[in-house]
C-alpha positions as CSV (number, residue, x, y, z in Angstrom):
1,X,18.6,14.0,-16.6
2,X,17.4,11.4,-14.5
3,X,20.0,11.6,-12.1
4,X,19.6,15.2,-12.0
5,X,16.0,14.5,-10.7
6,X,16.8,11.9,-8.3
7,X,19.2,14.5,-6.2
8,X,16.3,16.8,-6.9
9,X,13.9,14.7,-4.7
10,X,16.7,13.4,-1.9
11,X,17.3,17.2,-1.1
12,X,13.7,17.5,-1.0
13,X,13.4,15.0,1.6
14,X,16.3,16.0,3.4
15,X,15.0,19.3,3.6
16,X,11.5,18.4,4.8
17,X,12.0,15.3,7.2
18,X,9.1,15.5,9.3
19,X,6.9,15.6,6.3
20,X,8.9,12.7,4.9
21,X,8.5,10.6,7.7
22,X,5.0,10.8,8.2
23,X,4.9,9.7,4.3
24,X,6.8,6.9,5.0
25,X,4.9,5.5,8.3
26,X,1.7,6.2,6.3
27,X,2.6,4.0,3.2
28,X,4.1,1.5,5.5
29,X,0.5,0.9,7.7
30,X,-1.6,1.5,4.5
31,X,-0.2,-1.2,1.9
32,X,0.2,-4.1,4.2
33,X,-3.4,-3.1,5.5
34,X,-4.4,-3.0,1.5
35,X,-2.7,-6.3,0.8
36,X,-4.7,-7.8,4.1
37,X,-7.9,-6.4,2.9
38,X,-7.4,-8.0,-0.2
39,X,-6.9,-11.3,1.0
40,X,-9.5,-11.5,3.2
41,X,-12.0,-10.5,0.5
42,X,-10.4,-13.2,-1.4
43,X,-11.1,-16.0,1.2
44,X,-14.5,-14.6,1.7
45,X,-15.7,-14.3,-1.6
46,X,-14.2,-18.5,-2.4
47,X,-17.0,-20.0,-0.7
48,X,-19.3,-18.7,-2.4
49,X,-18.4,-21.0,-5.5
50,X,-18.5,-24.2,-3.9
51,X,-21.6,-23.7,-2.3
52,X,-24.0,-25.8,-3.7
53,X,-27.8,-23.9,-4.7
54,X,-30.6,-25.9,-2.2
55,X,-34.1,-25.2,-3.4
């Protein structure tokens, strides 16, 4: 069944390549701009721990 499903979706994608392509330049620029994101919120949010509370 399974395999069935997977030559299901390649003949989609061979069928519509344009649309395919634009999927796959979108995922490529989102998740690495996700992942950077992440990190930098990461760094950002560290210092806020070792900061100490001045009255």
């Amino acid at each position: 069944m399974f395999i069935l499903q997977l030559k299901e979706a390649l003949r989609h994608l061979y069928r519509n390549r344009m649309f395919t392509l634009i999927n796959l330049i979108g995922l490529s620029l989102g998740l690495p701009a996700f992942i950077y994101v992440l990190i930098l919120v990461s760094h950002e949010t560290r210092f806020e721990i070792f900061t100490p509370i001045v009255k």
